[in-house]
N, CA and C of each residue as an Amber inpcrd file, in Angstrom:
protein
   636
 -24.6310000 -11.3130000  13.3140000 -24.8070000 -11.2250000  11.8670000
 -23.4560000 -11.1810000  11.1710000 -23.6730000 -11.6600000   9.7240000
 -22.0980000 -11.3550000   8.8240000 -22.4280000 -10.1050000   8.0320000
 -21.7090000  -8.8190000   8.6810000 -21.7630000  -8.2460000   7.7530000
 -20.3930000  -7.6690000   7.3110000 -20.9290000  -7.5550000   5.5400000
 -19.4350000  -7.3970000   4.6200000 -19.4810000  -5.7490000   4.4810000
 -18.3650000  -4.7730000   4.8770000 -18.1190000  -3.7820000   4.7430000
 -17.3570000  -3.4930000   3.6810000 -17.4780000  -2.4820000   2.0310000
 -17.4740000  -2.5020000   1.1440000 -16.6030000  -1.0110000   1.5670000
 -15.1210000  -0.7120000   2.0660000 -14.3420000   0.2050000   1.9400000
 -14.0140000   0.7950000   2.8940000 -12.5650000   0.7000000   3.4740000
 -12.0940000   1.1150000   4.3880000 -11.1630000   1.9960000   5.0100000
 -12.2790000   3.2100000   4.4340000 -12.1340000   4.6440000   4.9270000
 -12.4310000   4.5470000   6.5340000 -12.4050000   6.0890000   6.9100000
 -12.9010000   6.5540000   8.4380000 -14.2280000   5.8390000   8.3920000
 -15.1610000   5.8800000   7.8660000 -16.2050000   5.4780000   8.2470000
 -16.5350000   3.9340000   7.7360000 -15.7930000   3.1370000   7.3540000
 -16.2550000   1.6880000   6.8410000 -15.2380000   1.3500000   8.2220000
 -13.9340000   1.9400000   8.2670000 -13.0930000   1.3640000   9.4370000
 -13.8170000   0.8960000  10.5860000 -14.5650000   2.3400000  11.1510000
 -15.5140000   3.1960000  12.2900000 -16.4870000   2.0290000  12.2110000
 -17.0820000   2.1050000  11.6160000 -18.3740000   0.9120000  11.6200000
 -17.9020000  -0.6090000  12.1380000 -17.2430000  -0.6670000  11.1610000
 -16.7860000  -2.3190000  11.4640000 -15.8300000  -2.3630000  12.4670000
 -15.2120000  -1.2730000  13.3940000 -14.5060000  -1.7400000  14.7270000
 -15.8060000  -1.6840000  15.6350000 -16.7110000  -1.3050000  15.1670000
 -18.0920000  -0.9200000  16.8220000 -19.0060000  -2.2960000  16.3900000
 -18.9020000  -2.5710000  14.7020000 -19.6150000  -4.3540000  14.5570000
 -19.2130000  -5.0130000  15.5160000 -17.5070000  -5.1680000  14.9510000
 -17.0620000  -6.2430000  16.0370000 -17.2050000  -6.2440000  17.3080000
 -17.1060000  -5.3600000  18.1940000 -17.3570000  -4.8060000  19.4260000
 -18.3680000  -4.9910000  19.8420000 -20.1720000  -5.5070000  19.4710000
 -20.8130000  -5.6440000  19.6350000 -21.2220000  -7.2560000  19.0260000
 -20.2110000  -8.0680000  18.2800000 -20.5270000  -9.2350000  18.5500000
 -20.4110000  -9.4650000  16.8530000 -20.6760000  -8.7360000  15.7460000
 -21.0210000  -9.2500000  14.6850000 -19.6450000  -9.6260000  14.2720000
 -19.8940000 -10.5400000  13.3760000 -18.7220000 -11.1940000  12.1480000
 -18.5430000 -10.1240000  10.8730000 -17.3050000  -9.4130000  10.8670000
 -17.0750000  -8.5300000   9.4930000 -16.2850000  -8.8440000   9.1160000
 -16.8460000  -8.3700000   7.9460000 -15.3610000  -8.4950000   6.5290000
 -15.0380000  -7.3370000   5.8020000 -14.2750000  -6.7860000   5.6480000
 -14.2810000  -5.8070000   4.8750000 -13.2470000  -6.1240000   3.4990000
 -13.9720000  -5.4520000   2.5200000 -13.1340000  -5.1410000   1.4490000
 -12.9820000  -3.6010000   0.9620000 -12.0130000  -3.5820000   0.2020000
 -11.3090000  -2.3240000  -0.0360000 -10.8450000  -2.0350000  -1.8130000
 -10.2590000  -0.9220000  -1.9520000 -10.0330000  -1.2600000  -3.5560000
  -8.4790000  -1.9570000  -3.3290000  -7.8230000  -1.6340000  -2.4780000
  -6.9410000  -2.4700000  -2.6950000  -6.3340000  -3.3990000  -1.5980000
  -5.4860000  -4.6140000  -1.7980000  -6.3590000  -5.7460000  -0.6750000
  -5.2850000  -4.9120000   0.7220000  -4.4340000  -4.1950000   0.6110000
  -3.7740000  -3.6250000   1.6170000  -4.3160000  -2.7670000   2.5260000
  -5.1840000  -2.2970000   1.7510000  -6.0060000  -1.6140000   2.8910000
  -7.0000000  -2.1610000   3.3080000  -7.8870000  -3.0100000   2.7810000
  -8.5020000  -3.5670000   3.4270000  -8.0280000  -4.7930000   4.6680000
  -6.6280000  -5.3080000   4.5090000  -6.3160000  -5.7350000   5.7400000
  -5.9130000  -4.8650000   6.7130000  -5.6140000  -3.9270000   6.9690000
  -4.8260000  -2.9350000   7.3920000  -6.1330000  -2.3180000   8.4100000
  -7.2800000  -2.0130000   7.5720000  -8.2440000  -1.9600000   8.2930000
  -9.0350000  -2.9780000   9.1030000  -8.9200000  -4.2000000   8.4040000
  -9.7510000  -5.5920000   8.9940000  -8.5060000  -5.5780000  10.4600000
  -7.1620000  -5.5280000  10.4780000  -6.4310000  -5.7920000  11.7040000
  -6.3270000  -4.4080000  12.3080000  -6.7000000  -2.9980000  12.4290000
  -7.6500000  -2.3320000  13.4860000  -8.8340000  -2.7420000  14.2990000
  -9.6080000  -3.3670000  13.3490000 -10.8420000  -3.3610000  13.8810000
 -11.1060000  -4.8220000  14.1360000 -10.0950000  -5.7580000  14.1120000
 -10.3690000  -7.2760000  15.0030000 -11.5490000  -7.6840000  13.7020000
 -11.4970000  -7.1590000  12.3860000 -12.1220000  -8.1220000  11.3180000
 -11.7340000  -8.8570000  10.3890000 -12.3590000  -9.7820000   9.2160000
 -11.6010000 -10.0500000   8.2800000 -11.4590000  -9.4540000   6.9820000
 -10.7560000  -9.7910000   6.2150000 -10.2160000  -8.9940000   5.1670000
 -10.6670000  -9.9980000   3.8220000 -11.1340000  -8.9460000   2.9110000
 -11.5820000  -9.8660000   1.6820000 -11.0840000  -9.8080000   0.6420000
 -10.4190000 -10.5650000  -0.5870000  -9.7930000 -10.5750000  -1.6030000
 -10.6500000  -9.1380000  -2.5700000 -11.8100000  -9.3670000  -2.5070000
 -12.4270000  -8.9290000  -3.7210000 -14.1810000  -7.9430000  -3.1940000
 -14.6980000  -7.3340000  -3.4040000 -16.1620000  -7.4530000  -2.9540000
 -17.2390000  -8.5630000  -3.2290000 -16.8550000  -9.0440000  -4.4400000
 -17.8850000 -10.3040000  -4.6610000 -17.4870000 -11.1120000  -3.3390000
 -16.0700000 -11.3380000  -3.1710000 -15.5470000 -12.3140000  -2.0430000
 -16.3650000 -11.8900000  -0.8200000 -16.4530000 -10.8240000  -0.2470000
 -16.7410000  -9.6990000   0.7790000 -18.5950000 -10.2470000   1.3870000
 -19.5020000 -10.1330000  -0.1360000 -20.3750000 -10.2200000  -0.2600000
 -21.0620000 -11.8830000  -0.1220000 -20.3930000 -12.4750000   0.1630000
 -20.7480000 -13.6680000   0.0960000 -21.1330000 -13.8830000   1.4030000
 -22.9510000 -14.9660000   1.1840000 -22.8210000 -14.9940000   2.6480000
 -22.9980000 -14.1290000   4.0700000 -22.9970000 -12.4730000   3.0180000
 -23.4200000 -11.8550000   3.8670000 -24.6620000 -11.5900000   4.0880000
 -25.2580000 -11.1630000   5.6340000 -26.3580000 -10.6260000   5.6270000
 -27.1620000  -9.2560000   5.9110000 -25.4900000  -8.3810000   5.7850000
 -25.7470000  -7.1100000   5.4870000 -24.6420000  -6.6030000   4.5100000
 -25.0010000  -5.8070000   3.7060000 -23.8050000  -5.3950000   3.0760000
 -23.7830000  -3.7100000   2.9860000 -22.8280000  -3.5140000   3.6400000
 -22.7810000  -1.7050000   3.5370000 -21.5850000  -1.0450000   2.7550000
 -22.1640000  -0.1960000   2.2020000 -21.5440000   0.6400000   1.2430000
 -20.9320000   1.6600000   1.9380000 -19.6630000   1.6530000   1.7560000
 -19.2750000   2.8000000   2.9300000 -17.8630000   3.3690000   1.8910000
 -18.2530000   3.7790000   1.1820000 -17.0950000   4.1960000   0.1890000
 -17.4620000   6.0190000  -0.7120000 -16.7170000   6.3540000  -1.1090000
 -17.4700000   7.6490000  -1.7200000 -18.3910000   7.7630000  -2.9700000
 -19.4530000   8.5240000  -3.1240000 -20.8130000   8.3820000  -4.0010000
 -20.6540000   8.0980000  -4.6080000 -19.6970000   8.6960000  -5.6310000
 -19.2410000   8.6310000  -6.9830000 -18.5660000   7.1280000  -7.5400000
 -18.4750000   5.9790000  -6.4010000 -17.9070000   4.6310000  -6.4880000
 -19.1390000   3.9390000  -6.3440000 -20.3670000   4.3270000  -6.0910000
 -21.2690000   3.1690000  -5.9870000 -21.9650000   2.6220000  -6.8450000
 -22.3130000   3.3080000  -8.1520000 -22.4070000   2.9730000  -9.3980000
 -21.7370000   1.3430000  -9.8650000 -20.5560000   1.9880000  -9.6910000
 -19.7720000   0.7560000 -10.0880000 -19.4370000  -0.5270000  -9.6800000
 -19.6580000   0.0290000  -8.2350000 -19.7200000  -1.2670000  -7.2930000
 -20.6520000  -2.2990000  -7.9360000 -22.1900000  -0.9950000  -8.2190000
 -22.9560000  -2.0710000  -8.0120000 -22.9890000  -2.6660000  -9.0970000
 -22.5050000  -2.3100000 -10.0960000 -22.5260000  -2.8040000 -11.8830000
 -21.8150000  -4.4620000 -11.6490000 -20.4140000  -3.8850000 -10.9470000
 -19.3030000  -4.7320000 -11.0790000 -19.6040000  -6.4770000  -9.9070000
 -20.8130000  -6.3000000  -9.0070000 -21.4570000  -6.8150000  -7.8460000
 -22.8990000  -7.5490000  -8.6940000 -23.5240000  -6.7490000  -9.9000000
 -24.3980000  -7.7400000 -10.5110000 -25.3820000  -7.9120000  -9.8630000
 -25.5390000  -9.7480000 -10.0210000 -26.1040000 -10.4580000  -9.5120000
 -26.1800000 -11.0130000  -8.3000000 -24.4220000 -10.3330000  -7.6240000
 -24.5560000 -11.1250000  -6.6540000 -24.5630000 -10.3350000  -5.0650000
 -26.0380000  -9.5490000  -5.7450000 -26.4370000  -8.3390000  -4.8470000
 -28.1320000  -8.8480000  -4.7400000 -28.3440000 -10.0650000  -5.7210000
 -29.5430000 -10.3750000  -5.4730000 -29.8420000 -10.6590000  -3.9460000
 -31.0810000 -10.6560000  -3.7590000 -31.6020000 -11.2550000  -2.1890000
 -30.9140000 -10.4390000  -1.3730000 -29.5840000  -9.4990000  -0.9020000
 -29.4670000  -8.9170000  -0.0870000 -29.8060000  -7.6240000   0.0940000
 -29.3020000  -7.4370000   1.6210000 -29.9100000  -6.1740000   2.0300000
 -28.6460000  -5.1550000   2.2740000 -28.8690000  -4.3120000   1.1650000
 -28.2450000  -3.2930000   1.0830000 -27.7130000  -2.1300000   1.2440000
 -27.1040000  -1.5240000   2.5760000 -27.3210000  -0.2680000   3.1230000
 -26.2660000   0.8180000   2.2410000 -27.1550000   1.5880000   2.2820000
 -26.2550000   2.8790000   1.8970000 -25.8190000   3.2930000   2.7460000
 -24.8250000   3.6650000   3.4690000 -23.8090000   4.9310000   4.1130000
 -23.5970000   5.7440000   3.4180000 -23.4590000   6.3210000   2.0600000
 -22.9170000   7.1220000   1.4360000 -23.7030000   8.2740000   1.5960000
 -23.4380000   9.7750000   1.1610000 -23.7950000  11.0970000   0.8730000
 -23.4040000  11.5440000  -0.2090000 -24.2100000  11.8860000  -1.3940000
 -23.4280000  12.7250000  -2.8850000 -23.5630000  13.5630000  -2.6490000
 -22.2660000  14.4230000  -1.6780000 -22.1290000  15.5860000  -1.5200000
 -21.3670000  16.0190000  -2.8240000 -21.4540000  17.4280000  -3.0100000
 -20.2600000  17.7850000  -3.8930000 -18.7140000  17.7840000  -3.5820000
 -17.7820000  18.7580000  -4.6060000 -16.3210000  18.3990000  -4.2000000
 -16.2020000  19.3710000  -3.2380000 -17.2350000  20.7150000  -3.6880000
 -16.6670000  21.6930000  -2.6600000 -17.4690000  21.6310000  -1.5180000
 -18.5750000  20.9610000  -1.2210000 -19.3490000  20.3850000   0.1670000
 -19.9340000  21.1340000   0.2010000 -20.6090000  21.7760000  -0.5360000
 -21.8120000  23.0560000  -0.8810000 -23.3460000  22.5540000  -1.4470000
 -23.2860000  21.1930000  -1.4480000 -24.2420000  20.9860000  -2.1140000
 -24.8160000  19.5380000  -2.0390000 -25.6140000  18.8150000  -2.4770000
 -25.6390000  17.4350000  -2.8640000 -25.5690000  17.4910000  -4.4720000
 -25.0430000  16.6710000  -5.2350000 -25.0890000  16.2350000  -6.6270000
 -25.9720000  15.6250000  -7.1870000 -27.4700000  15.2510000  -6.3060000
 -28.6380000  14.5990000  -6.7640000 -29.3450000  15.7440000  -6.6970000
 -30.4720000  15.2680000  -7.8220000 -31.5270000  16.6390000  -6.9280000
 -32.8010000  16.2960000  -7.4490000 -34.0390000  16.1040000  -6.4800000
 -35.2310000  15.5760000  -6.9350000 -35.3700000  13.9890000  -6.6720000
 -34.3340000  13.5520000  -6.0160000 -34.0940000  12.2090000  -5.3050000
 -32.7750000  11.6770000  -5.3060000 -32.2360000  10.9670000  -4.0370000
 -31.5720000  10.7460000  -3.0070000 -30.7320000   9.7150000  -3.9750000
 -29.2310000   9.5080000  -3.5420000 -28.4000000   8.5940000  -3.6660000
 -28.8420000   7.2740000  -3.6470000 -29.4320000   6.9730000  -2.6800000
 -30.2280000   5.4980000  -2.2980000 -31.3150000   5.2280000  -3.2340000
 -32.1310000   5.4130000  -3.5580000 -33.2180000   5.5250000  -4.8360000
 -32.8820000   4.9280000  -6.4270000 -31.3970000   5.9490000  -6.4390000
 -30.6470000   5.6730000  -7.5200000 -30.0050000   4.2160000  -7.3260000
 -29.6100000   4.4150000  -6.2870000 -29.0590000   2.6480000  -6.4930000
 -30.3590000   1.7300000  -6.0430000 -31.3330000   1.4420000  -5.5910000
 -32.4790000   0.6320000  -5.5150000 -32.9000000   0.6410000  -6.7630000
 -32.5750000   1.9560000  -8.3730000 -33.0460000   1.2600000  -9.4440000
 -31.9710000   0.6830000 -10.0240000 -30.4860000   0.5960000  -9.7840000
 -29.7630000   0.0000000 -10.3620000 -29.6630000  -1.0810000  -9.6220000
 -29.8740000  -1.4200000  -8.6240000 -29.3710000  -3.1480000  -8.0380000
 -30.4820000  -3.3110000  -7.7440000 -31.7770000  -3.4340000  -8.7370000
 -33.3700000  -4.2800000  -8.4570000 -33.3180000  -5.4230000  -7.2330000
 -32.7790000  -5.8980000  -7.7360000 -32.6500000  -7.4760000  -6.8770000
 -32.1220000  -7.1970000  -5.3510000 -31.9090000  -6.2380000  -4.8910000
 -31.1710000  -5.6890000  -3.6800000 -32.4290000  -5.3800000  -2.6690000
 -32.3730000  -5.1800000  -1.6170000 -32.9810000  -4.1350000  -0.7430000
 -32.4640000  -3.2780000  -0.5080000 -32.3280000  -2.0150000  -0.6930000
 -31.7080000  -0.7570000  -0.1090000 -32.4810000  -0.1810000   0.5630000
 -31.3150000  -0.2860000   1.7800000 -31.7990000   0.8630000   2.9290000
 -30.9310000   1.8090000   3.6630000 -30.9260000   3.3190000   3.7120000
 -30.3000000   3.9900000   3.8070000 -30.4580000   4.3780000   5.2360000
 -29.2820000   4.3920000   5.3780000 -28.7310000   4.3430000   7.2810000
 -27.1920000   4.4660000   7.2730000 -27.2210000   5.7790000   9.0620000
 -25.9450000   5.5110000   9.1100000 -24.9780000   6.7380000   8.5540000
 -25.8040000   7.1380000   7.4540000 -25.3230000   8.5530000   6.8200000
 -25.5730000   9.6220000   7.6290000 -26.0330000   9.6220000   8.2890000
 -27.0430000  10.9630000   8.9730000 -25.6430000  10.7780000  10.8280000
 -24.7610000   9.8870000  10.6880000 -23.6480000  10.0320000  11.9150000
 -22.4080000  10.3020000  11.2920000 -21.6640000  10.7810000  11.8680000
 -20.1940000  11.3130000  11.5030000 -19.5060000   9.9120000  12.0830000
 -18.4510000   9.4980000  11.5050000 -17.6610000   8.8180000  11.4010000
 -16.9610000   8.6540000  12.8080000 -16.8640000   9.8610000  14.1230000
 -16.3530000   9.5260000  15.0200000 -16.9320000   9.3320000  16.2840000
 -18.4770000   8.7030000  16.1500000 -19.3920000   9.0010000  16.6830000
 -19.8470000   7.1870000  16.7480000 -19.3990000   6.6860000  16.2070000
 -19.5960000   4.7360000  15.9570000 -19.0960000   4.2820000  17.1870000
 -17.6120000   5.0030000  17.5730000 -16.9600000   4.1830000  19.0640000
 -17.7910000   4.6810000  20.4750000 -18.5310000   6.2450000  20.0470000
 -19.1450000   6.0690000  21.2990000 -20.9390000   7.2290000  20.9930000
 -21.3530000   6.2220000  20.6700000 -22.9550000   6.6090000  20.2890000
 -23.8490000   7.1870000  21.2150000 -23.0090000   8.0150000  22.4710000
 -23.9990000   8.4440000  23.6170000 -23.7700000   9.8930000  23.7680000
 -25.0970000  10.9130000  24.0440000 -24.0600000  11.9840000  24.6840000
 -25.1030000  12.5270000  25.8190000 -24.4960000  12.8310000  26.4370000
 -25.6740000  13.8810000  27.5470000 -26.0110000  12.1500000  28.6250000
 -25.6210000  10.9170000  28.5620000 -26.4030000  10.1270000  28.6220000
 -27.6170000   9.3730000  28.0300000 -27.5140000   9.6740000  26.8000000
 -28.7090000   9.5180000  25.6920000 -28.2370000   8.9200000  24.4410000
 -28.5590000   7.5600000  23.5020000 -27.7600000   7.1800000  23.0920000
 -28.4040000   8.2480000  21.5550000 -27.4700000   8.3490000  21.1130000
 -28.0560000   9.6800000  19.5300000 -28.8690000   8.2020000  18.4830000
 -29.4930000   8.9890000  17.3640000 -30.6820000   8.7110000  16.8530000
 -29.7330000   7.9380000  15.2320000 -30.2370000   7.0410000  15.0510000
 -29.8550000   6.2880000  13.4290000 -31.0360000   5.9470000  12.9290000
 -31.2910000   7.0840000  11.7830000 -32.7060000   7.2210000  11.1460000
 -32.0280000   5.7820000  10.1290000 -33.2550000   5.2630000   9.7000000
 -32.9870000   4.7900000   8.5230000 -34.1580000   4.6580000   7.6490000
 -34.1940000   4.5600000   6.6160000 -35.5650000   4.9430000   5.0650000
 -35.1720000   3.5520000   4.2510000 -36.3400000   2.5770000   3.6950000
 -36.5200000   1.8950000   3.2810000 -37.3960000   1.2690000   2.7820000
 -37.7510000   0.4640000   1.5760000 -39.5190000   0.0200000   0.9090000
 -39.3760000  -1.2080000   1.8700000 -38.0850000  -2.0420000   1.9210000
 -38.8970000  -3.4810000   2.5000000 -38.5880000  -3.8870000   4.2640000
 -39.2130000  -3.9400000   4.5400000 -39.9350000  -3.7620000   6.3290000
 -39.1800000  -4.4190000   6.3420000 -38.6220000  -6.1860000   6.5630000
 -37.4890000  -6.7610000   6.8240000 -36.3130000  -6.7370000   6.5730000
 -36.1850000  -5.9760000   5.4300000 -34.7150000  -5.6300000   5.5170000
 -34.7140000  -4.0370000   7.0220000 -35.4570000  -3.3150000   6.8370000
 -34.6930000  -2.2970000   7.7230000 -34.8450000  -3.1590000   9.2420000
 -35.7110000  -4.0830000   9.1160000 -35.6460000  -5.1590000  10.3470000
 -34.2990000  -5.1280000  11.1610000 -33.1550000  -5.5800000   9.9090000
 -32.4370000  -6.2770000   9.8770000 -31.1470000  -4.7710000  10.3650000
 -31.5730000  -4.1110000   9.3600000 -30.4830000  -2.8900000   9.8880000
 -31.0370000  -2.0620000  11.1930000 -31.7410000  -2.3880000  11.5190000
 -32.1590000  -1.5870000  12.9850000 -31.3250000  -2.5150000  13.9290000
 -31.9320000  -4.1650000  13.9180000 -31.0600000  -4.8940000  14.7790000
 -29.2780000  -4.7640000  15.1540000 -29.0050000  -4.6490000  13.9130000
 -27.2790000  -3.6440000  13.8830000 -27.3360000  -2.3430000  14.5020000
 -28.0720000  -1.1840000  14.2320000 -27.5610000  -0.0440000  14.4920000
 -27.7820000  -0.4640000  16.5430000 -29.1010000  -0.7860000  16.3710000
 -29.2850000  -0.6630000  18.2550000 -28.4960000  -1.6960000  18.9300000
 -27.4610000  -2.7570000  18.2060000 -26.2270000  -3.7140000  18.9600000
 -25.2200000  -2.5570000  18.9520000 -25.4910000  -1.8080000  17.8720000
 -23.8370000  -0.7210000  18.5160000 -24.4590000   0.3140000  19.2500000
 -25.0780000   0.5210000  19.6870000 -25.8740000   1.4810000  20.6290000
 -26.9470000   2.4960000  20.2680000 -27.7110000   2.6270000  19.2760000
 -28.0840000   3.6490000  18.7650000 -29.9500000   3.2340000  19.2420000
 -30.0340000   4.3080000  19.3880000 -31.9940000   4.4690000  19.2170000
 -32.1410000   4.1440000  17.9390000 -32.7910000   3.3370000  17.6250000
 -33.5270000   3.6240000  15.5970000 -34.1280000   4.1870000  15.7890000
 -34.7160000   5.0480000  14.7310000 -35.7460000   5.7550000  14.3500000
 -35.9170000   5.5460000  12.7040000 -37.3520000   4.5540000  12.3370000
 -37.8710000   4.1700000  11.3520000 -38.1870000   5.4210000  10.7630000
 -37.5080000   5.9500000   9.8430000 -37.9710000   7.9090000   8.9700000
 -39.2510000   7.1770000   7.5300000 -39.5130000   5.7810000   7.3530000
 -39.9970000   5.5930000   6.3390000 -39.6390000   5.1740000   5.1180000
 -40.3060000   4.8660000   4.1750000 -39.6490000   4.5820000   2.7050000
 -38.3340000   5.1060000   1.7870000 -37.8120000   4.5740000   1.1200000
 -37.0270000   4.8370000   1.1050000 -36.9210000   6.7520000   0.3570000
 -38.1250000   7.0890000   0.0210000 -38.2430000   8.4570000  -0.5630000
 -37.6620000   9.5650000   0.5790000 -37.9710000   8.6670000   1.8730000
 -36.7730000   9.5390000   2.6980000 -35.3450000   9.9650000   3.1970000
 -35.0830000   8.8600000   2.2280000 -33.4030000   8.9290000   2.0180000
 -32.7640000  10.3230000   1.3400000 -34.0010000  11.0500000   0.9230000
 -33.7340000  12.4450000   0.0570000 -33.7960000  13.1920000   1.7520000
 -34.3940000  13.3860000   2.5490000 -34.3140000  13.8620000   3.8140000
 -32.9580000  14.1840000   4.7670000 -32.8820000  12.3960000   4.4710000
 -31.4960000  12.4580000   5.3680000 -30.1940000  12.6780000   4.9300000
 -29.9900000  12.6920000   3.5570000 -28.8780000  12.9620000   3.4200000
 -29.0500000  14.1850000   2.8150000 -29.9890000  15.0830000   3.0510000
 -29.9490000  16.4690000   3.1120000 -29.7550000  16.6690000   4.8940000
 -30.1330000  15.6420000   5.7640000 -29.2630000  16.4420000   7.5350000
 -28.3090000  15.8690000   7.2750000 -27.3240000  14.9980000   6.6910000
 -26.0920000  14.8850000   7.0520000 -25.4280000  16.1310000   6.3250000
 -25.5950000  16.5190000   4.7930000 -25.3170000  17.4600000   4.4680000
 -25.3460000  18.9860000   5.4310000 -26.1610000  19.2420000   6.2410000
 -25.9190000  19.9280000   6.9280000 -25.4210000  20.0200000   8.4370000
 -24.9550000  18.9180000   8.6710000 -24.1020000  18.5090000   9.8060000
 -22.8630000  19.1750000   9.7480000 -22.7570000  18.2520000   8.2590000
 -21.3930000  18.2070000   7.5530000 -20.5980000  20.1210000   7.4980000
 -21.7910000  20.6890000   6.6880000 -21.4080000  21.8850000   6.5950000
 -20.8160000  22.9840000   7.7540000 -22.0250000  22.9930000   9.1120000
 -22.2190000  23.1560000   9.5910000 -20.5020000  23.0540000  11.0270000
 -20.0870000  21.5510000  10.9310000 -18.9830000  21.3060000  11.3520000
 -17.8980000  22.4490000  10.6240000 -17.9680000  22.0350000   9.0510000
 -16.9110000  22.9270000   8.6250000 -17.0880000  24.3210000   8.5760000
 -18.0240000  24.8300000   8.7960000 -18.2010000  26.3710000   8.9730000
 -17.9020000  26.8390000  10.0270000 -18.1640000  26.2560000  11.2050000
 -17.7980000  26.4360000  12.1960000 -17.0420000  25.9230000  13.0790000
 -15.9220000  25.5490000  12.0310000 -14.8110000  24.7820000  13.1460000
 -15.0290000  24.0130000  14.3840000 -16.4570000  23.4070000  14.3710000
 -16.1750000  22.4180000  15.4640000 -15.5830000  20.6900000  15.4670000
 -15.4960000  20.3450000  16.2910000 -14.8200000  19.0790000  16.4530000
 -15.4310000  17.6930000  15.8070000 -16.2950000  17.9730000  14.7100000
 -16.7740000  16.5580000  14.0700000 -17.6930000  15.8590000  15.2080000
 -18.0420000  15.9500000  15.9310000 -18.7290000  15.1820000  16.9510000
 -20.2170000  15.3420000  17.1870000 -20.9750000  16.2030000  16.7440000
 -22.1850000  16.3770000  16.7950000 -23.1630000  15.1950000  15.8430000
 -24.2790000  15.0920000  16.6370000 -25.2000000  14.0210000  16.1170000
 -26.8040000  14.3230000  16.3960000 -27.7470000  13.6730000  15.3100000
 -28.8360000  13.9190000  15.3680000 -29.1880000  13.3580000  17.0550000
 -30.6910000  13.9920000  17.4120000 -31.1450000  13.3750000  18.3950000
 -33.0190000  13.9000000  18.4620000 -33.3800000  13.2280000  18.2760000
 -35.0330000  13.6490000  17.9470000 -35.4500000  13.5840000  19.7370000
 -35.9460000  14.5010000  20.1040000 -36.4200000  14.8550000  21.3100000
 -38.3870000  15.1860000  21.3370000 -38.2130000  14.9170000  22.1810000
 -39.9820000  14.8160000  22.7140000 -40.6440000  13.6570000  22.7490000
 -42.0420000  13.1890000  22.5600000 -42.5650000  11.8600000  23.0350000
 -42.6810000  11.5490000  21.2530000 -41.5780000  10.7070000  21.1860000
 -41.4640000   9.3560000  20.4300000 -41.3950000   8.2860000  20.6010000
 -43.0310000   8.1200000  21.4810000 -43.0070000   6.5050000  22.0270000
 -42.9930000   5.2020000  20.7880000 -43.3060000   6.0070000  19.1560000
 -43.6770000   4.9240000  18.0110000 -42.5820000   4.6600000  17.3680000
 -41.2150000   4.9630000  18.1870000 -39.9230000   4.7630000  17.4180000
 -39.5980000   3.1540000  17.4420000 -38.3410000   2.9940000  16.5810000
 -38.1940000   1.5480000  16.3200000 -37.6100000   1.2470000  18.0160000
């Protein structure tokens, strides 16, 4: 698949070095074009002038930038967010990480009513950033929920998450995107409260033979 990675932080980097690694074509863009090459030549991808540039052509496009930028993305992206499939990575956590900044529905929701023409599907949030290069633990590969209204698009993002190694697990419409980025929120916390090493990940245990 081409998919265009929209910011290249730890976790747009993270993603798109385990794409490539598993075969897909990426591009990433950035706010500024230095970092986005800087990151595209870590991770053996390409580098895009612009996000419209980024977005072209693609057949996934992930948002991997902080909450408070996706608004604009998607304002500044339009039209030419029609027909694709849209993943959220993001979390609107707060500044002091005490909280989420939505309340009564999820980051993802909000942007499925601002980019109509989009599919959004939220995935990907619910893993820590250093957890993309190696998606296994105990011998078990950890769990990438993802929440979405249209069945072929999360089609499409399951086929990605399980090329970089992950179990899917279909959590449902996208009203469950309020779910999961209430467990990443408490991953998140949870790491920083207790000083551990960023490395912990969901893993749904018992007979889930109806998983993706």
């Amino acid at each position: 698949m081409r998919i265009a990675i929209l910011g290249a932080g730890n976790v747009g980097g993270a993603v798109a070095t385990a794409a490539v690694r598993a075969g897909h074509d990426v591009v990433i863009a950035a706010t500024s074009a230095e970092h986005a090459q800087k990151a595209a030549g870590s991770a053996g991808a390409s580098a895009a002038a612009s996000n419209a540039e980024a977005v072209q052509g693609a057949d996934l496009v992930l948002l991997a930038v902080p909450h408070a930028a996706v608004a604009g993305i998607a304002t500044e992206l339009g039209e030419a967010l029609t027909g694709k499939v849209l993943v959220d990575v993001t979390n609107p956590i707060n500044d002091t990480y005490s909280d989420l900044v939505t309340g009564g529905v999820s980051a993802a929701e909000q942007l499925q009513a601002q980019a109509t023409g989009a599919s959004v599907v939220k995935a990907f949030n619910t893993i820590l950033a250093s957890r993309h290069s190696n998606p296994v633990e105990s011998g078990a590969p950890l769990d990438a929920f993802i929440a979405g209204d249209d069945g072929a698009a999360k089609d499409k993002v399951a086929e990605l998450a399980s090329s970089l190694g992950y179990r899917v697990i279909d959590a449902g419409g996208l009203r469950m995107a309020r779910s999961l980025e209430e467990m990443a929120l408490l991953n998140i916390m949870l790491n920083a409260r207790n000083g551990w090493s960023w490395q912990s990940g969901w893993k749904l245990v018992g007979p889930v033979g109806g998983a993706a």
